[in-house]
C-alpha positions in Angstrom: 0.0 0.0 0.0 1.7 3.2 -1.4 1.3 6.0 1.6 0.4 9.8 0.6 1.7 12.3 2.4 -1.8 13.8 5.0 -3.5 17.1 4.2 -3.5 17.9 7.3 -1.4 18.6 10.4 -1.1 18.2 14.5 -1.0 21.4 16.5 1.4 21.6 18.7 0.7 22.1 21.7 3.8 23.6 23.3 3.0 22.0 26.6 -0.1 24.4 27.0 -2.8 21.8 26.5 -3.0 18.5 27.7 -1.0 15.7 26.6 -3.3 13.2 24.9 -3.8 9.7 26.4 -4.2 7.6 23.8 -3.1 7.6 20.0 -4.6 10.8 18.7 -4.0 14.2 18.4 -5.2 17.3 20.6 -6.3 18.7 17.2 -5.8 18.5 13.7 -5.6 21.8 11.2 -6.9 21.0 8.2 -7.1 23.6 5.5 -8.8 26.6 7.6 -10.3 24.1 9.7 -9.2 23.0 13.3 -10.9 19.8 14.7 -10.1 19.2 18.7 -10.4 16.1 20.0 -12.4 15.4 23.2 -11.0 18.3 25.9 -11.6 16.8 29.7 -11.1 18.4 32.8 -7.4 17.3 33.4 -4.6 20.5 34.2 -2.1 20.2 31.3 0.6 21.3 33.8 -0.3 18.5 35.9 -2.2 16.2 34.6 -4.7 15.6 37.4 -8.4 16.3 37.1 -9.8 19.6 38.3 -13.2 19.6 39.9 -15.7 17.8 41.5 -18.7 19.6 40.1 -19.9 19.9 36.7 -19.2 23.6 36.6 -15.3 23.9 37.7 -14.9 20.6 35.5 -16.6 22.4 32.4 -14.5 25.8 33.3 -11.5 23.4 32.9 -12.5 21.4 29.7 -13.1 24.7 27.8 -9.7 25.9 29.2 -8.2 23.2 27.2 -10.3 23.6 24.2 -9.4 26.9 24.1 -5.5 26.0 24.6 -5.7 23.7 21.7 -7.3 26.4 19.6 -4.9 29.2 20.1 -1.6 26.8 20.0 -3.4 26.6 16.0 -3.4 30.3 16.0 -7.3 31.0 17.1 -9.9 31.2 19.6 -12.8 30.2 21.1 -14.8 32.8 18.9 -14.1 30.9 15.6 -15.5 27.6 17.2 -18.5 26.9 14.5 -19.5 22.8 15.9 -19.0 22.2 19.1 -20.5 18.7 20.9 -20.6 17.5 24.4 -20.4 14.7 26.1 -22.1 14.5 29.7 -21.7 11.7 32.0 -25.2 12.8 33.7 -27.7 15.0 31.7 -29.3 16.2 34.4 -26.3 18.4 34.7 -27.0 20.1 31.2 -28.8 23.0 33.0 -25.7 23.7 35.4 -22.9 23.1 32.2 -25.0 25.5 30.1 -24.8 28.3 32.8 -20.9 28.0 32.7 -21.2 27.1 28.8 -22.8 31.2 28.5 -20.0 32.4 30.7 -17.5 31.2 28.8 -18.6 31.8 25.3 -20.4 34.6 23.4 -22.9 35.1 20.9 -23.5 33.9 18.3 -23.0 30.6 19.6 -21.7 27.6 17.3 -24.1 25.2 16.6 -23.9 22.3 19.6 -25.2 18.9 20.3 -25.1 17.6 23.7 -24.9 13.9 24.7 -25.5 11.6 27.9 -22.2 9.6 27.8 -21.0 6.7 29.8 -17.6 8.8 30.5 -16.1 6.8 33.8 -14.3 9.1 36.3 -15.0 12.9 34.6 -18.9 14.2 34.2 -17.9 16.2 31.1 -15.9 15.9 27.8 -15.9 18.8 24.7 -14.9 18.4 21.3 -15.2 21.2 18.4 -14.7 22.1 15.0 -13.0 25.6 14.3 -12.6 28.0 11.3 -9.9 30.2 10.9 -9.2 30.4 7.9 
């Protein structure tokens, strides 16, 4: 099987957002897109998850997003798709609070989902343009 070179590459993180655990990248820039992976609420610095609420653990996850995003050379404003990942979605109403806190209109679109997601209540992925 003959190998093409990819079209896209990793962003690096420069040690600013978490070090994946497992055999993916943080995110991916592809064209004028950026795709991060799953964000949980681990400190990059030391690895140990933050929180023991869904707020402080979604304060931390979009911390990381965020990271990721600017070590590709944007922000959290050019975030068009974002999805979540909630280990209990009765705590949708408390992550959304946080969710408004954090971001600002107009929102990307976002789809939220009740996930089996062991030790953490939240994880975030998104889909940025910049260009």
């Amino acid at each position: 099987m003959t190998q093409r070179p990819r079209q896209w590459q990793p962003v690096s993180r420069d040690g600013k957002a978490p070090a994946s655990g497992g055999a993916y990248s943080p995110g991916v820039r592809a064209g004028g897109f950026v795709f991060v992976s799953g964000q949980v609420p681990r400190d990059p610095a030391t690895g140990q998850l933050v929180g023991d609420d869904v707020e402080s653990q979604t304060r931390q996850v979009m911390a990381n997003v965020k990271s990721v995003l600017e070590a590709a050379g944007g922000s959290l404003a050019d975030l068009v798709a974002v999805t979540v990942y909630l280990a209990d979605v009765g705590d949708w109403g408390r992550f959304n609070a946080v969710y408004k806190e954090i971001m600002e209109p107009p929102y990307p679109t976002r789809t939220a989902i009740g996930a089996d997601l062991r030790d953490i209540m939240i994880e975030i992925s998104g889909v940025a343009y910049i260009g």
